[in-house]
C-alpha positions in Angstrom: -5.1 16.9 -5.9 -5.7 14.0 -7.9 -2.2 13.7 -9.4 -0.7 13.9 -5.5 -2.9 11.2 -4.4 -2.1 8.9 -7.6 1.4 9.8 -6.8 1.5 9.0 -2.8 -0.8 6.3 -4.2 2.5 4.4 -6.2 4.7 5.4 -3.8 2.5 2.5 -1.3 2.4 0.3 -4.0 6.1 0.2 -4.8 6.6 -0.3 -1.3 4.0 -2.9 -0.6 5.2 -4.5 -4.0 8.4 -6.2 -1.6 5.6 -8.3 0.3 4.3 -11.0 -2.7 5.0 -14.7 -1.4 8.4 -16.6 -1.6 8.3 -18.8 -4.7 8.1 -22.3 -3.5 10.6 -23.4 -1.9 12.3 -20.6 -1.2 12.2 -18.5 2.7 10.0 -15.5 2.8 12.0 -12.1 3.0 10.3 -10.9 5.9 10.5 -12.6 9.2 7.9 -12.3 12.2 5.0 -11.5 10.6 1.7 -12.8 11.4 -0.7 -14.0 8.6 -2.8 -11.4 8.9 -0.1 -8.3 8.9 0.5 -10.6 5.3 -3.0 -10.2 4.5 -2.9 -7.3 5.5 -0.2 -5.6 3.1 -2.0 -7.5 0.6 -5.2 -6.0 0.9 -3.7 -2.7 1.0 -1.0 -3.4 -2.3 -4.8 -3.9 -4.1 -6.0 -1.0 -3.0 -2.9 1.4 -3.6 -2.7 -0.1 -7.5 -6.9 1.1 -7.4 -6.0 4.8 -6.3 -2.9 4.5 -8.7 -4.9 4.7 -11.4 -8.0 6.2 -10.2 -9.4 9.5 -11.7 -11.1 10.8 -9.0 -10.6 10.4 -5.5 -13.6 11.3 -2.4 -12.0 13.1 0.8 -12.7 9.2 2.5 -10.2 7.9 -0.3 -7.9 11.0 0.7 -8.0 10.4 4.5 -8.0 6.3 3.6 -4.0 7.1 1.9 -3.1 8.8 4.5 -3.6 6.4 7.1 -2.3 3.6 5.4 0.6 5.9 4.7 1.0 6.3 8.7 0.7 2.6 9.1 3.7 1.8 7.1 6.1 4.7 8.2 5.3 7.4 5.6 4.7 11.2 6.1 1.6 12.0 3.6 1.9 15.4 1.8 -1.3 15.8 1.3 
């Protein structure tokens, strides 16, 4: 179970990866978001690098992935 959730883990933080800021000076690739959807994706980029690499994972961490997965279009196999 560990090595799913580390891998379902990466697969959020590859996707949430495409969200950093704009370099300055340059427009933002995604349009119509509100601060705190930004914030948002942020937050959870931080916490999909933390289950990435974590060891152990409670069944709060488990249900945790899969509703962030939900929230950003995935099916969860776990």
């Amino acid at each position: 179970m560990t090595n799913r959730c580390r891998r379902e883990a990466a697969l959020l933080a590859v996707f949430l990866a495409q969200f950093e800021p704009a370099a300055e000076g340059l427009k933002p690739t995604v349009t119509r978001l509100t601060a705190r959807e930004i914030d948002q994706w942020r937050e959870d980029y931080a916490q999909a690098l933390q289950w990435s690499a974590a060891t152990r994972f409670s069944a709060n961490d488990v249900v945790a992935i899969k509703e962030m997965r939900r929230r950003y279009g995935f099916t969860s196999a776990l």
